[in-house]
C-alpha positions as CSV (number, residue, x, y, z in Angstrom):
1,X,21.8,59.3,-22.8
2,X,19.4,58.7,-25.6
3,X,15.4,58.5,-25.1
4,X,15.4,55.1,-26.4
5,X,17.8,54.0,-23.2
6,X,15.9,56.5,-21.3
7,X,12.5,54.7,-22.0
8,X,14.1,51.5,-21.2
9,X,15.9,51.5,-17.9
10,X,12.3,52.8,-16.6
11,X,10.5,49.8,-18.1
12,X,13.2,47.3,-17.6
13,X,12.5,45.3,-14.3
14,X,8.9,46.2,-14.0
15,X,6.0,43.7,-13.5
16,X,3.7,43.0,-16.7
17,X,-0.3,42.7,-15.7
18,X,-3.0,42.1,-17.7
19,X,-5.7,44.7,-17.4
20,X,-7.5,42.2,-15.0
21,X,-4.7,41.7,-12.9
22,X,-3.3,39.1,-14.1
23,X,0.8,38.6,-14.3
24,X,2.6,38.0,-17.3
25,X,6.0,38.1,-15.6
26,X,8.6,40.6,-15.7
27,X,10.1,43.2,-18.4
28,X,13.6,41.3,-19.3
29,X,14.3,43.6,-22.1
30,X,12.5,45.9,-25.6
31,X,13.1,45.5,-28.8
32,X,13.1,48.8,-30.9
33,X,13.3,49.9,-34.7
34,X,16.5,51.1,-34.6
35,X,15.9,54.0,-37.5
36,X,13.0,55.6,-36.2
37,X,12.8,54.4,-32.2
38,X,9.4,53.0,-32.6
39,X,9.1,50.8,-29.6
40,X,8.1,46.9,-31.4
41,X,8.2,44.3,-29.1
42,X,8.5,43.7,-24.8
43,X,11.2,40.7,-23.9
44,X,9.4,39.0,-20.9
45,X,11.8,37.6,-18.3
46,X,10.4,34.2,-15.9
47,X,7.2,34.3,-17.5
48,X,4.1,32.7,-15.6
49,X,1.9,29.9,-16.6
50,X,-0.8,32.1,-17.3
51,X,1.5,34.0,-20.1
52,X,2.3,30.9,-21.5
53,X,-1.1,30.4,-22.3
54,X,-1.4,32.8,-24.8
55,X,0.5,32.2,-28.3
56,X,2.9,35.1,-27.9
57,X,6.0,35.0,-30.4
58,X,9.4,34.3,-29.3
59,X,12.5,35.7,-30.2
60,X,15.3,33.7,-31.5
61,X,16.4,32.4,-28.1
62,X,13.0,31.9,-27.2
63,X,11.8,34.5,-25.1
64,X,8.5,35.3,-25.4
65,X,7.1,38.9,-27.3
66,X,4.2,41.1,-26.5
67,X,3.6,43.6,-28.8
68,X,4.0,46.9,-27.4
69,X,1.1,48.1,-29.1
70,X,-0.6,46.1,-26.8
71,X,0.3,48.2,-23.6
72,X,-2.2,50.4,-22.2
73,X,-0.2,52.0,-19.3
74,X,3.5,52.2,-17.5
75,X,3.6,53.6,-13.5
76,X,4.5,51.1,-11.2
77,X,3.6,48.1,-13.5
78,X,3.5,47.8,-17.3
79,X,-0.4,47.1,-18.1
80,X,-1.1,45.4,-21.6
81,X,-4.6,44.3,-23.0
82,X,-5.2,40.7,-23.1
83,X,-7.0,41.1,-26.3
84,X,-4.3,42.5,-28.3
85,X,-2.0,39.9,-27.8
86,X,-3.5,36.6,-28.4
C-alpha cells in the first residue's frame, strides 16, 4: 500500500478542531498532488455551523476545503489553525 493511502485511511474519519476547541466536522476525504504526494486540501464531511462561517473553498460538488497547510497536529483529532484558513 502506498504512503499517500497510508496517510489517508489514518486521517479519514477523524474529528477536525480548531486550536481552541472548536469543531469543524469530520475528515470525509484529501485531496493530493498526484506527481509529488504533496498533501493540498482536507474534504470535510457534515460540517458544523461554526465551519461554515469561515469562507473555506469548495470543491466541485461542494464540499468544503481546508488547506492542509493549515493543520497543526493529527493524534486523535486533526487540529488546524483558525487563522490560516479564513
Amino acid at each position: 500500500m502506498s504512503n499517500d493511502r497510508l496517510v489517508s485511511k489514518k486521517i479519514i474519519g477523524k474529528t477536525i478542531v480548531s486550536k481552541t476547541g472548536k469543531t469543524f466536522g469530520k475528515v470525509g476525504d484529501i485531496i493530493f498532488e498526484t506527481r509529488t504526494g504533496e498533501l493540498i486540501y482536507i474534504l470535510i464531511d457534515n460540517p458544523t455551523s461554526f465551519a461554515t462561517t469561515f469562507e473555506l473553498e469548495a470543491n466541485k460538488e461542494g464540499r468544503l476545503q481546508v488547506p492542509f497547510s493549515s493543520v497543526l497536529a493529527i493524534g486523535d483529532f486533526v487540529v488546524i489553525q483558525e487563522e490560516d484558513i479564513g
